[in-house]
HTML snippet that shows the backbone in 3Dmol.js (N, CA, C, O; Angstrom):
<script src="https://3Dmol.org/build/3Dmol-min.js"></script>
<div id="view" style="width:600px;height:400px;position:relative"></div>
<script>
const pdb = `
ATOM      1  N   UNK A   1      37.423   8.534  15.493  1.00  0.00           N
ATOM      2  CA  UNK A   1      36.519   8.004  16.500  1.00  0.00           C
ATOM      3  C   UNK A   1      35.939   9.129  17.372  1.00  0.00           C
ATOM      4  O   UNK A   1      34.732   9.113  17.614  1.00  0.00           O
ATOM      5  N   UNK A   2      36.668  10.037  17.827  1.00  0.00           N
ATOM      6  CA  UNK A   2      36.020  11.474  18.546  1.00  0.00           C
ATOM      7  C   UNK A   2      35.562  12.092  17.852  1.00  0.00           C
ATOM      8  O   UNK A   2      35.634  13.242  18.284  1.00  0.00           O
ATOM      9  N   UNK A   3      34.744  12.041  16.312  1.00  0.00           N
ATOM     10  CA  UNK A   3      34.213  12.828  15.918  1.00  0.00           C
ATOM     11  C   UNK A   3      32.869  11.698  15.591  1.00  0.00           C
ATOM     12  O   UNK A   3      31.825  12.091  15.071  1.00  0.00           O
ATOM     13  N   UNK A   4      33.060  10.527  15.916  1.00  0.00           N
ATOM     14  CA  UNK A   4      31.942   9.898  16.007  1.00  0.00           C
ATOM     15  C   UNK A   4      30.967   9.974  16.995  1.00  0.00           C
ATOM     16  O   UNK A   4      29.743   9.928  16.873  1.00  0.00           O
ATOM     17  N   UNK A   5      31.802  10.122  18.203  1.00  0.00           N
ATOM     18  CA  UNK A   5      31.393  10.539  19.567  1.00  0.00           C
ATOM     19  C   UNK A   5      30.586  11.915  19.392  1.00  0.00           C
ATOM     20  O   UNK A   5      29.360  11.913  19.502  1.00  0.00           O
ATOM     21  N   UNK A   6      31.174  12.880  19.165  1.00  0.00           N
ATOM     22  CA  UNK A   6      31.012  13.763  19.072  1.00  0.00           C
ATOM     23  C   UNK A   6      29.530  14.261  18.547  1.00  0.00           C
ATOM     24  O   UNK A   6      28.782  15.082  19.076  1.00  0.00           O
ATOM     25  N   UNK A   7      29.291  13.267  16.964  1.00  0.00           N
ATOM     26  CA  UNK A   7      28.432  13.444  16.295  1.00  0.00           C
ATOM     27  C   UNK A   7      27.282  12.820  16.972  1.00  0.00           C
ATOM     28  O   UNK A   7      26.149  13.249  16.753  1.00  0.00           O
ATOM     29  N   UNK A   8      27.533  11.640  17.942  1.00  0.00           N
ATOM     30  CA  UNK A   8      26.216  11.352  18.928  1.00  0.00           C
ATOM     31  C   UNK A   8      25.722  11.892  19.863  1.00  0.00           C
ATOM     32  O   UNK A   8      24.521  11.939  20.129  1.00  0.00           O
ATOM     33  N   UNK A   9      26.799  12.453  20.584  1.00  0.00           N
ATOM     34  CA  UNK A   9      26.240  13.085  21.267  1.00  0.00           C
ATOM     35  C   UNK A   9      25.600  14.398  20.794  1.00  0.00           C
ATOM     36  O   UNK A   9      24.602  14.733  21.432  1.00  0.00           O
ATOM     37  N   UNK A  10      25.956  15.132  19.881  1.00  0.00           N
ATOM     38  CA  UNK A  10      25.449  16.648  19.040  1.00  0.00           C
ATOM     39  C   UNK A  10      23.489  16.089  18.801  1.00  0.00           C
ATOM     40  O   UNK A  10      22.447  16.650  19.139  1.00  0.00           O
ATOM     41  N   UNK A  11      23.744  14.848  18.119  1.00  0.00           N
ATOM     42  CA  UNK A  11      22.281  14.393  17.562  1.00  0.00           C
ATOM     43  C   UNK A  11      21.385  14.010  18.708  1.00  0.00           C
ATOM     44  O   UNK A  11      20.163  14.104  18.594  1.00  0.00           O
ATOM     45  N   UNK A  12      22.019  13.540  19.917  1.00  0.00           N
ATOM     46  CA  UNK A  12      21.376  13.378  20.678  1.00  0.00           C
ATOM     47  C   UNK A  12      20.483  14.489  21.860  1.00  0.00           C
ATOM     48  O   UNK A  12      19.357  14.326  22.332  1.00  0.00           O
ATOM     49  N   UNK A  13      21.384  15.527  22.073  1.00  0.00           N
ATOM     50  CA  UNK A  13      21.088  16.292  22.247  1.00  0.00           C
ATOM     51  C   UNK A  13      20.183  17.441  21.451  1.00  0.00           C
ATOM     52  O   UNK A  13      19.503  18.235  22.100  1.00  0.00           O
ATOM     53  N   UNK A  14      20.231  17.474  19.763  1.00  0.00           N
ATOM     54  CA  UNK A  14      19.340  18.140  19.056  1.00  0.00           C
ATOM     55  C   UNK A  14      17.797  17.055  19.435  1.00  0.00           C
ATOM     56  O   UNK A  14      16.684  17.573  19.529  1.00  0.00           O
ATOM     57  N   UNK A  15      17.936  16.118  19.543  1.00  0.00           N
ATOM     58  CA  UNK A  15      16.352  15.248  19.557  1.00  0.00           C
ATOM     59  C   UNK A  15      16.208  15.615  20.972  1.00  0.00           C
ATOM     60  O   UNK A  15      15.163  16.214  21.224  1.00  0.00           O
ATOM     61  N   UNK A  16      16.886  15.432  21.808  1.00  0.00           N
ATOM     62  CA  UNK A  16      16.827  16.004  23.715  1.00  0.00           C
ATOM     63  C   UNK A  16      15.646  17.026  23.480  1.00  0.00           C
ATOM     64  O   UNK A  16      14.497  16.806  23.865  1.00  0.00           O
ATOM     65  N   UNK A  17      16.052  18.194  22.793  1.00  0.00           N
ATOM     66  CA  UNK A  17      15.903  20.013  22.817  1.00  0.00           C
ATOM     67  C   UNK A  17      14.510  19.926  22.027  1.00  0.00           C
ATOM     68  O   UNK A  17      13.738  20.864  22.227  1.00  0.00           O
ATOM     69  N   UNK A  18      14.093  18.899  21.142  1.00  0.00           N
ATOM     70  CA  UNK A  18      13.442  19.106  19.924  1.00  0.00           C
ATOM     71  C   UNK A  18      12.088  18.553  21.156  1.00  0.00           C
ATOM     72  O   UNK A  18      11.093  19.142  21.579  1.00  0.00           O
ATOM     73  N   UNK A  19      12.719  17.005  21.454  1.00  0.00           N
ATOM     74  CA  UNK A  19      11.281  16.296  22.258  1.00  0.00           C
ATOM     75  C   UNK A  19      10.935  17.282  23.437  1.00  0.00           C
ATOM     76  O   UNK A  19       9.814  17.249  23.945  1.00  0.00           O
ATOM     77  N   UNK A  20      11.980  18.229  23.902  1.00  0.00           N
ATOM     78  CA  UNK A  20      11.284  18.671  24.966  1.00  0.00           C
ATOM     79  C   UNK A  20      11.088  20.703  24.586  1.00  0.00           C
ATOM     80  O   UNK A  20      11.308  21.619  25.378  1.00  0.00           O
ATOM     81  N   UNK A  21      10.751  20.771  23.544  1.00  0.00           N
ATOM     82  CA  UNK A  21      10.303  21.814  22.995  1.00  0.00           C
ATOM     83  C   UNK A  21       8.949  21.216  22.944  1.00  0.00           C
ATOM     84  O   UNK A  21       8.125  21.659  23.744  1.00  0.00           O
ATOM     85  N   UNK A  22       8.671  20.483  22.305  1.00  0.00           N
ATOM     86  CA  UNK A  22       7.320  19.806  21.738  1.00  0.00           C
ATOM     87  C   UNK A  22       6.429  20.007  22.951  1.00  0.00           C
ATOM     88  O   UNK A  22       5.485  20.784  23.097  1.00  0.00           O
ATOM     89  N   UNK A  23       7.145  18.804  24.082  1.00  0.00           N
ATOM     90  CA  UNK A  23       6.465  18.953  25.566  1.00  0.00           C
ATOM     91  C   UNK A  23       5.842  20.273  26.108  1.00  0.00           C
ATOM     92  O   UNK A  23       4.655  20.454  26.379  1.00  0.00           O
ATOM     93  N   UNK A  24       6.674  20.992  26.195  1.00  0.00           N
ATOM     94  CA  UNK A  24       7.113  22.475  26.635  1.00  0.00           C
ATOM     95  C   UNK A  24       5.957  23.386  25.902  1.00  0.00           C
ATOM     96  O   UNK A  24       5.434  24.352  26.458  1.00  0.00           O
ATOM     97  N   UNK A  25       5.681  23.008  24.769  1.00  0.00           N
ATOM     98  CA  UNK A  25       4.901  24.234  23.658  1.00  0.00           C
ATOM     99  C   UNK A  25       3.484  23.622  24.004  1.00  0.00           C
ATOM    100  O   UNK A  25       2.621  24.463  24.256  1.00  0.00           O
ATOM    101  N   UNK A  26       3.084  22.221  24.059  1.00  0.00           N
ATOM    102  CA  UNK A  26       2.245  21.337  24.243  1.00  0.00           C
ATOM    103  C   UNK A  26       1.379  21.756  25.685  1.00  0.00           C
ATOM    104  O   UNK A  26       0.228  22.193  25.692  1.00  0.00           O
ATOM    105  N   UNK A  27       2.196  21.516  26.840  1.00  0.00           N
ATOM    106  CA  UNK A  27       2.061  21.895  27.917  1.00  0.00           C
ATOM    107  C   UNK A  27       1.129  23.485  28.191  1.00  0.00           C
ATOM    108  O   UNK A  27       0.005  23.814  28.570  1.00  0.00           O
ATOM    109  N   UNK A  28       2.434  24.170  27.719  1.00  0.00           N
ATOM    110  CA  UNK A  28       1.786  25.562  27.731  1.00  0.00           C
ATOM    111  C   UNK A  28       0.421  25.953  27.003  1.00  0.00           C
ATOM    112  O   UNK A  28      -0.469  26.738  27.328  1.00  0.00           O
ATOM    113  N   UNK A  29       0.528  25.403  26.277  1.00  0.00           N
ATOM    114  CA  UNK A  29      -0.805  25.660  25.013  1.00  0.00           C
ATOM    115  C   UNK A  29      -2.199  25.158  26.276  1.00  0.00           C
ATOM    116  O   UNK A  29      -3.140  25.915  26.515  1.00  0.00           O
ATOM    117  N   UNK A  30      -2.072  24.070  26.797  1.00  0.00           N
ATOM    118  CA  UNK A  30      -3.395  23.216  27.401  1.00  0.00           C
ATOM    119  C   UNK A  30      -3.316  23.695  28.821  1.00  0.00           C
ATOM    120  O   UNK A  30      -4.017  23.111  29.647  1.00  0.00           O
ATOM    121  N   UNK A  31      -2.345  24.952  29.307  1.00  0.00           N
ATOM    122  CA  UNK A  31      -2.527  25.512  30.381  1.00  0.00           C
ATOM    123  C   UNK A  31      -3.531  27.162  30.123  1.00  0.00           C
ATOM    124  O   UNK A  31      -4.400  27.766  30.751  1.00  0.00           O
ATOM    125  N   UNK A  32      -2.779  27.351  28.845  1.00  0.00           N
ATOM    126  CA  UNK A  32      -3.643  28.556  29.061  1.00  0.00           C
ATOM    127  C   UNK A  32      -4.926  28.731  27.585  1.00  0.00           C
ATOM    128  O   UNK A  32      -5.474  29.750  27.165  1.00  0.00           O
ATOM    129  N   UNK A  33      -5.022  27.591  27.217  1.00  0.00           N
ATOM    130  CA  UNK A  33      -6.487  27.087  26.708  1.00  0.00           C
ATOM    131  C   UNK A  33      -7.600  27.847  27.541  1.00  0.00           C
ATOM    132  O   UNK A  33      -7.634  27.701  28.763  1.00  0.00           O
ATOM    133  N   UNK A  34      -8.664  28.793  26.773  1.00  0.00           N
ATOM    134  CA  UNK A  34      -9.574  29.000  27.108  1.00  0.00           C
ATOM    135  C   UNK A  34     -10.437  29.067  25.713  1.00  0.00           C
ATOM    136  O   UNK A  34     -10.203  29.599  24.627  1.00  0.00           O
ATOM    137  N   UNK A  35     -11.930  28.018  26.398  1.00  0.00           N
ATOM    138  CA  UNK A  35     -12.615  28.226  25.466  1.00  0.00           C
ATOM    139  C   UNK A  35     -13.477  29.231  25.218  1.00  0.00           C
ATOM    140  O   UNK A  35     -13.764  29.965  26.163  1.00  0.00           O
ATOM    141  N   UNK A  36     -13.987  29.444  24.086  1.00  0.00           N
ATOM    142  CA  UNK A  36     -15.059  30.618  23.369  1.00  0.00           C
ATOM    143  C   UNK A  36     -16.066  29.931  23.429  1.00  0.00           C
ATOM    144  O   UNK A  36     -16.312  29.167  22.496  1.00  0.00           O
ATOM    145  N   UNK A  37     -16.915  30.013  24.535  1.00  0.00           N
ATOM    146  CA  UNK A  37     -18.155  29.571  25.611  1.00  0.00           C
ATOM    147  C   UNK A  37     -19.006  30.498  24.648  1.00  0.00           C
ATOM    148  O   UNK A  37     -19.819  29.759  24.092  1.00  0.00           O
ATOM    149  N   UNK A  38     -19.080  31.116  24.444  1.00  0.00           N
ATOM    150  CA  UNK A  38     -20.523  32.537  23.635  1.00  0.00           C
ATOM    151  C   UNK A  38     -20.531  32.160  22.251  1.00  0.00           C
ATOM    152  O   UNK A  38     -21.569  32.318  21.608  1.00  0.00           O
ATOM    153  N   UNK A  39     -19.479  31.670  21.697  1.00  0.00           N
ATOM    154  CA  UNK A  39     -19.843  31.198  20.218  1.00  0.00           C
ATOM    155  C   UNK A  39     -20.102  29.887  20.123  1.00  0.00           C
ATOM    156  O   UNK A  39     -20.606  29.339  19.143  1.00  0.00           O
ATOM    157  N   UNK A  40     -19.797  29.419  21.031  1.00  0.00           N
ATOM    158  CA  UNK A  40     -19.622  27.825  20.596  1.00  0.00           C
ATOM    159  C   UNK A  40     -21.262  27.133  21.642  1.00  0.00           C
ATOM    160  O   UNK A  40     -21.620  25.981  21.888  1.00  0.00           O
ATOM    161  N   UNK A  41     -21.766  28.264  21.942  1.00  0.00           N
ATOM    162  CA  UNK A  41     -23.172  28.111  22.618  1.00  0.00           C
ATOM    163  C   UNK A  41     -24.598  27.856  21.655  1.00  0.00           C
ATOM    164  O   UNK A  41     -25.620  27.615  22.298  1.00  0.00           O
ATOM    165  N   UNK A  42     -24.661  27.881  20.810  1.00  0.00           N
ATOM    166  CA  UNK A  42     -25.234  28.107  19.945  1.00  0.00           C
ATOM    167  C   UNK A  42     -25.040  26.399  18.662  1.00  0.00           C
ATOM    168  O   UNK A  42     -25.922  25.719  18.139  1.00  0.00           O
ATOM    169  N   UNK A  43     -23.555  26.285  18.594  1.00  0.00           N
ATOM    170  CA  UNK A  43     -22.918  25.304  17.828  1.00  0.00           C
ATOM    171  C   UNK A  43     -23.110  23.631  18.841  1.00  0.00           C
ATOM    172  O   UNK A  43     -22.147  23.510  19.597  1.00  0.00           O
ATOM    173  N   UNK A  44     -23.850  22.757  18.923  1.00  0.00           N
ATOM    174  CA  UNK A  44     -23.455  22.246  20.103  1.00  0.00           C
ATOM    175  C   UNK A  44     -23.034  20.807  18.988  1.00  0.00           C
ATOM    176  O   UNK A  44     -23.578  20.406  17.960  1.00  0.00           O
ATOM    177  N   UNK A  45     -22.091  20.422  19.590  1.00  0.00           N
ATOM    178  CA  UNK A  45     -21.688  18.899  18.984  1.00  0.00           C
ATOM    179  C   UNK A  45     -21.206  18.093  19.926  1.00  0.00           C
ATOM    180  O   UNK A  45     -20.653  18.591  20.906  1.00  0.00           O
ATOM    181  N   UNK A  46     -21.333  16.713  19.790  1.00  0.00           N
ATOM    182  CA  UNK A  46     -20.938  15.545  20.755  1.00  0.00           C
ATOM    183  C   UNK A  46     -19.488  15.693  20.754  1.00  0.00           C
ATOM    184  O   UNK A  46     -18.823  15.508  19.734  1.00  0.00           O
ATOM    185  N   UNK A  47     -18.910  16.072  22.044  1.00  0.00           N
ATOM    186  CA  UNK A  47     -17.522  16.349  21.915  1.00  0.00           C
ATOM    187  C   UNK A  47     -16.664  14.712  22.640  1.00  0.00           C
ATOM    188  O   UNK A  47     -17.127  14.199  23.659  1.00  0.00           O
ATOM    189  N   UNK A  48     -15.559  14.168  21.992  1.00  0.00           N
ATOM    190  CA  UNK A  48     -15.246  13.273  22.553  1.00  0.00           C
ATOM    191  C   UNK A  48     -14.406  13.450  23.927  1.00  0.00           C
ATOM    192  O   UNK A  48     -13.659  14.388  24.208  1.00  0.00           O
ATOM    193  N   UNK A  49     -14.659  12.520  24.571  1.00  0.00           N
ATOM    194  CA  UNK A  49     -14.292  12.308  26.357  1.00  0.00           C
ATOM    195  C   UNK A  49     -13.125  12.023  26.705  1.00  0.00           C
ATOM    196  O   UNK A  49     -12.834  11.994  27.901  1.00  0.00           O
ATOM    197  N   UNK A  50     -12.357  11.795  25.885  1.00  0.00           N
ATOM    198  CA  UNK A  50     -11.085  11.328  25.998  1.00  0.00           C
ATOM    199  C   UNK A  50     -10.087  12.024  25.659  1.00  0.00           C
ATOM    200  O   UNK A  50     -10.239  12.520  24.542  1.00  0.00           O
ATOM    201  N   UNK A  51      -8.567  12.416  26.441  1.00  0.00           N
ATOM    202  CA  UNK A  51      -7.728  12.646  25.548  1.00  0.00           C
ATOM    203  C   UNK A  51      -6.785  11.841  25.603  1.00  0.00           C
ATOM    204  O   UNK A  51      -6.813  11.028  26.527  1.00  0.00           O
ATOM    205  N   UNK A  52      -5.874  11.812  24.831  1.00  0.00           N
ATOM    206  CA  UNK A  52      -4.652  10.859  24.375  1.00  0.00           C
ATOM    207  C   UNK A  52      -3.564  11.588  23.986  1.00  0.00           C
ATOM    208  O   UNK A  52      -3.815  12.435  23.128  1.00  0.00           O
ATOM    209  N   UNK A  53      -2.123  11.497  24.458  1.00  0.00           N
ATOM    210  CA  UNK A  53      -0.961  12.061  24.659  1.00  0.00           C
ATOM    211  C   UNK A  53      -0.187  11.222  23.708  1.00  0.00           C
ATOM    212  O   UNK A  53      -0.247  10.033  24.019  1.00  0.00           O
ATOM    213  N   UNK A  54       0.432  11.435  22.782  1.00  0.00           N
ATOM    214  CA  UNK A  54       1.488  10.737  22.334  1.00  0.00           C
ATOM    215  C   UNK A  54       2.473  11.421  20.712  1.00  0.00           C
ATOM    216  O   UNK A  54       2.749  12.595  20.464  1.00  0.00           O
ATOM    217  N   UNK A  55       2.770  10.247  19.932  1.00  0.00           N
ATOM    218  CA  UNK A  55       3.134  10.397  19.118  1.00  0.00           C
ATOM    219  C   UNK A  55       2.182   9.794  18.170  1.00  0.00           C
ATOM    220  O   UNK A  55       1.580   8.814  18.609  1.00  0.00           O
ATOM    221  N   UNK A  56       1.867  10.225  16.759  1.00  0.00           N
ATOM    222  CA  UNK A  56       1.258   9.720  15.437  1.00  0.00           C
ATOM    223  C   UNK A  56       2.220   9.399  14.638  1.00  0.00           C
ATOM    224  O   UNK A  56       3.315   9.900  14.896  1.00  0.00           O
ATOM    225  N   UNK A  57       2.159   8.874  13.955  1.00  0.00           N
ATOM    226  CA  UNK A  57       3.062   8.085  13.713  1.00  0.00           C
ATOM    227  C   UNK A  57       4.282   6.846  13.801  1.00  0.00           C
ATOM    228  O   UNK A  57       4.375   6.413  14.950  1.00  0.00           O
ATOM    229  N   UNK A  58       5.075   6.302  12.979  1.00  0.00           N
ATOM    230  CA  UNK A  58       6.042   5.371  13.714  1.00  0.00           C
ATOM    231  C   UNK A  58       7.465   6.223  13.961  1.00  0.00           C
ATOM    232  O   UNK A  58       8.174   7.121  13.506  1.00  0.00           O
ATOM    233  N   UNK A  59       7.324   5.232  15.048  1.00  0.00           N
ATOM    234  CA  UNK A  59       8.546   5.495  16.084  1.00  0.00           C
ATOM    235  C   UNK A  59       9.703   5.317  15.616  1.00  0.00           C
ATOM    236  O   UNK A  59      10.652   5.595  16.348  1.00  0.00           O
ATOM    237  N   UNK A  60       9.932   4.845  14.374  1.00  0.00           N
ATOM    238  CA  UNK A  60      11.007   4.694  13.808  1.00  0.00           C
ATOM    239  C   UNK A  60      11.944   5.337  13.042  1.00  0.00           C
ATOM    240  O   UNK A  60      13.058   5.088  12.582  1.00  0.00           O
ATOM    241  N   UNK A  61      10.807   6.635  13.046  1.00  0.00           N
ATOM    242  CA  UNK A  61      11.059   8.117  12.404  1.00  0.00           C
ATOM    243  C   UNK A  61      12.041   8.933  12.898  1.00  0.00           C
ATOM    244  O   UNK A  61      12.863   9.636  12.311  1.00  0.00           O
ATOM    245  N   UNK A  62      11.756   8.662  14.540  1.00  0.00           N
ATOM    246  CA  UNK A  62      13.351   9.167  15.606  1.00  0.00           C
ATOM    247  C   UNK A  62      14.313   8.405  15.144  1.00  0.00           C
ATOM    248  O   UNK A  62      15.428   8.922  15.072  1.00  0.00           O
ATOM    249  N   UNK A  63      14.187   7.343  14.820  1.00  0.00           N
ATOM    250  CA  UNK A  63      15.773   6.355  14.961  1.00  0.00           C
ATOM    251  C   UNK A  63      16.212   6.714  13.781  1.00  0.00           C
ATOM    252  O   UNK A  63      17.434   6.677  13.926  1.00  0.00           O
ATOM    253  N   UNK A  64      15.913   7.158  12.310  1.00  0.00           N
ATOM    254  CA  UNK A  64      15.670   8.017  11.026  1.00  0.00           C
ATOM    255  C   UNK A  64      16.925   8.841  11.321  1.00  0.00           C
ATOM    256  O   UNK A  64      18.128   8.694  11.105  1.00  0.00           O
ATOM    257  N   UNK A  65      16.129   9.803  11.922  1.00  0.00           N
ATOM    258  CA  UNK A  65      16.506  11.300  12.103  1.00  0.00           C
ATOM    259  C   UNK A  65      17.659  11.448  12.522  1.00  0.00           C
ATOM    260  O   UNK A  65      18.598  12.152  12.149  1.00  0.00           O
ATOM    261  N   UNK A  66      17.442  10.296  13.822  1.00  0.00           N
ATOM    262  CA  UNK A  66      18.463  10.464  15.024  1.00  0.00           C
ATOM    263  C   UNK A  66      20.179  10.038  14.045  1.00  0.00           C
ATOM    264  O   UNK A  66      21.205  10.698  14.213  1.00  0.00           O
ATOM    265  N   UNK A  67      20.075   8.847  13.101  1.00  0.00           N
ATOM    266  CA  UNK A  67      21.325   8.432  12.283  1.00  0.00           C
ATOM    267  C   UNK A  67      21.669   9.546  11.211  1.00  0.00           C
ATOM    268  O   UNK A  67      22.820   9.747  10.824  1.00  0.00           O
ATOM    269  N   UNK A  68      20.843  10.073  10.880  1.00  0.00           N
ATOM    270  CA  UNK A  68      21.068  10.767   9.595  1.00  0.00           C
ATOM    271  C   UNK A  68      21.726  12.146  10.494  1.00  0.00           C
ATOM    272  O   UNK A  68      22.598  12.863  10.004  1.00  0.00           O
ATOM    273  N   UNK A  69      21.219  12.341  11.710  1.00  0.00           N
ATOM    274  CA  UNK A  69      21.885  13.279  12.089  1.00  0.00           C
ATOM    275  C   UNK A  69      22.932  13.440  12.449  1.00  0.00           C
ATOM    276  O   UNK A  69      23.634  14.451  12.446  1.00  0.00           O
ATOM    277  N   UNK A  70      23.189  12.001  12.935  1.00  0.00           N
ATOM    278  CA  UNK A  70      24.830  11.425  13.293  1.00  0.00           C
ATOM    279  C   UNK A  70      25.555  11.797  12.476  1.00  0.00           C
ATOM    280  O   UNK A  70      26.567  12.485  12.611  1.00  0.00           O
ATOM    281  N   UNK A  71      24.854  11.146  11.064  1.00  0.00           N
ATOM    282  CA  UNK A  71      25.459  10.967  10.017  1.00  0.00           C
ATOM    283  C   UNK A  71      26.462  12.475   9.266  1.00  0.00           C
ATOM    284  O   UNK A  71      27.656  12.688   9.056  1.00  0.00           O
ATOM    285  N   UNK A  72      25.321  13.158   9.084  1.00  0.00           N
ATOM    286  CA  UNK A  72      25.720  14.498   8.631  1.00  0.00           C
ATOM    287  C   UNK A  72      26.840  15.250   9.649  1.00  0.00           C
ATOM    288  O   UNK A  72      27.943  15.592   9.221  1.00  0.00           O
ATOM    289  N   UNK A  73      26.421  15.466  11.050  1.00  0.00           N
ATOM    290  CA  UNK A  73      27.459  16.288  11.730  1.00  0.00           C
ATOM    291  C   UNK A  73      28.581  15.318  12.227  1.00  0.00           C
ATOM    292  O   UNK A  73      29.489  15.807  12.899  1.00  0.00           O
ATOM    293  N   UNK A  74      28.589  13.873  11.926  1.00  0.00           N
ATOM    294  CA  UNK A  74      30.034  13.435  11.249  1.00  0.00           C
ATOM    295  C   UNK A  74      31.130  13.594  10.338  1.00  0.00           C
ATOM    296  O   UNK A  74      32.352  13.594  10.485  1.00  0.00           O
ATOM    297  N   UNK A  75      30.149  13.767   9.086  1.00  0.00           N
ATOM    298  CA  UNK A  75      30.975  14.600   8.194  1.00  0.00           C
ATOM    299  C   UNK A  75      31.344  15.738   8.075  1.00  0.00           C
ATOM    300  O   UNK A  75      32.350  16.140   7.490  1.00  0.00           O
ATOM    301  N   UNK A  76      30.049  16.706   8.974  1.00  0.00           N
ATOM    302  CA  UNK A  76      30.770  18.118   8.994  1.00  0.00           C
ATOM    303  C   UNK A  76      32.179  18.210   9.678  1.00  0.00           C
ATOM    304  O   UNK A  76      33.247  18.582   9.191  1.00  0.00           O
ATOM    305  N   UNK A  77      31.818  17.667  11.235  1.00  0.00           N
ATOM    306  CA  UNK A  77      33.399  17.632  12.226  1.00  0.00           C
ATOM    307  C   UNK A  77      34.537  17.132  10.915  1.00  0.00           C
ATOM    308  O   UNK A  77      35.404  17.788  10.339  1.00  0.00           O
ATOM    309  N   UNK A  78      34.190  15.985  10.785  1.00  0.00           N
ATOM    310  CA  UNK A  78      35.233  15.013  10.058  1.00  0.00           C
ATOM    311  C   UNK A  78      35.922  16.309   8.776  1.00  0.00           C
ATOM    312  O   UNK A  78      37.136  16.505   8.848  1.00  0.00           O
ATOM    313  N   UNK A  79      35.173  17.057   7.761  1.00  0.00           N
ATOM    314  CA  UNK A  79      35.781  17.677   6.911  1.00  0.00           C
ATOM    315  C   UNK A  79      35.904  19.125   7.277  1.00  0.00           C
ATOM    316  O   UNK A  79      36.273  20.028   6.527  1.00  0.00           O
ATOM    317  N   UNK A  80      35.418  19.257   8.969  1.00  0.00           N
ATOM    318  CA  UNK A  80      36.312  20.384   9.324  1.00  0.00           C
ATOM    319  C   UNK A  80      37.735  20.147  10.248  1.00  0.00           C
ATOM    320  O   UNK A  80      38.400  21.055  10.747  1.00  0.00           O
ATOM    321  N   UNK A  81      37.958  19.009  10.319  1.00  0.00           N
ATOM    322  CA  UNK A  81      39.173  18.496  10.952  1.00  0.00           C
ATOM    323  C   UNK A  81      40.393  18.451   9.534  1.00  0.00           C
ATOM    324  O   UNK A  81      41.510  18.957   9.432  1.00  0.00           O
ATOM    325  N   UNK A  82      39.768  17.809   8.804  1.00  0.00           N
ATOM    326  CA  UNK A  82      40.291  17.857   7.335  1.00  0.00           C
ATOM    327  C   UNK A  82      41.022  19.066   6.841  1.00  0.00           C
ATOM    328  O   UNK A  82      42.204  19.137   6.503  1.00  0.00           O
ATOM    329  N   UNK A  83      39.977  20.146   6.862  1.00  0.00           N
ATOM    330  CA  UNK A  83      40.257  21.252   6.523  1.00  0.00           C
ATOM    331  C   UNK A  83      41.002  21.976   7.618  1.00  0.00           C
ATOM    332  O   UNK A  83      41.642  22.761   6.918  1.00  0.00           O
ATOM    333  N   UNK A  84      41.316  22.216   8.721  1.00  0.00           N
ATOM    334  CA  UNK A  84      42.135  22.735   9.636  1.00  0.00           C
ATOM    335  C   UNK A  84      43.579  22.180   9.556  1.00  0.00           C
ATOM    336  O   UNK A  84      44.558  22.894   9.773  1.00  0.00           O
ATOM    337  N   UNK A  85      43.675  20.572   9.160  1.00  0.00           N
ATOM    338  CA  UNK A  85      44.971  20.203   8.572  1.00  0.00           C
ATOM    339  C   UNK A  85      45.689  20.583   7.625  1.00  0.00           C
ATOM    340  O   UNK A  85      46.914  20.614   7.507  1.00  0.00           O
ATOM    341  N   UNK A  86      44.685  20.937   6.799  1.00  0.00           N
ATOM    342  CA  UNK A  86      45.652  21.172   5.135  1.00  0.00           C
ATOM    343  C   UNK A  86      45.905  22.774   5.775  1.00  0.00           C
ATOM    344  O   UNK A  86      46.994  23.207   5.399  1.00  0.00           O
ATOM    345  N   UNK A  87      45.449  23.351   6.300  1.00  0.00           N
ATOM    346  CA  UNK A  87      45.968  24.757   6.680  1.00  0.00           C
ATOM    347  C   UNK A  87      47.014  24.949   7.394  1.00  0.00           C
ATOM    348  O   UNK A  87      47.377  26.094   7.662  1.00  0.00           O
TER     349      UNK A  87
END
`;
const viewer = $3Dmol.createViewer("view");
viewer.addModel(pdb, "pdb");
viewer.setStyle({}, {cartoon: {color: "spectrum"}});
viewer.zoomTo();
viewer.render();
</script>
């Protein structure tokens, strides 16, 4: 059972680090965005007015990830507990 624990909280924290890398890289990128005004003077196109923040795709892709990740560093703990016994 403490390596079940274990394995949720590990996965939970890898999706923690992952969603807020994304943020983090996202963020920075649209702070220091500058456009190329001299080339793009010349090019002119109807640019759309809107932006939109999110995810593409389904959301169900975290809940995916998030078990399989359980899943795996369950078995790692679990057959390194294993293996520290037979030793």
């Amino acid at each position: 059972m403490k390596a079940v624990i274990q394995a949720l909280l590990f996965s939970f924290l890898l999706h923690l680090i992952y969603i807020a890398g994304v943020l983090l890289t996202g963020s920075i990128q649209t702070k220091y965005y500058e456009p190329d005004i001299l080339k793009s003077w010349n090019n002119v196109d109807v640019l759309q007015n809107e932006v939109a923040f999110g995810v593409i795709g389904s959301p169900l892709i975290l809940l995916y990830t998030f078990i399989g990740t359980t899943l795996i560093s369950a078995l790692v703990l679990y057959s390194n507990s294993k293996l520290k016994e037979a030793h």
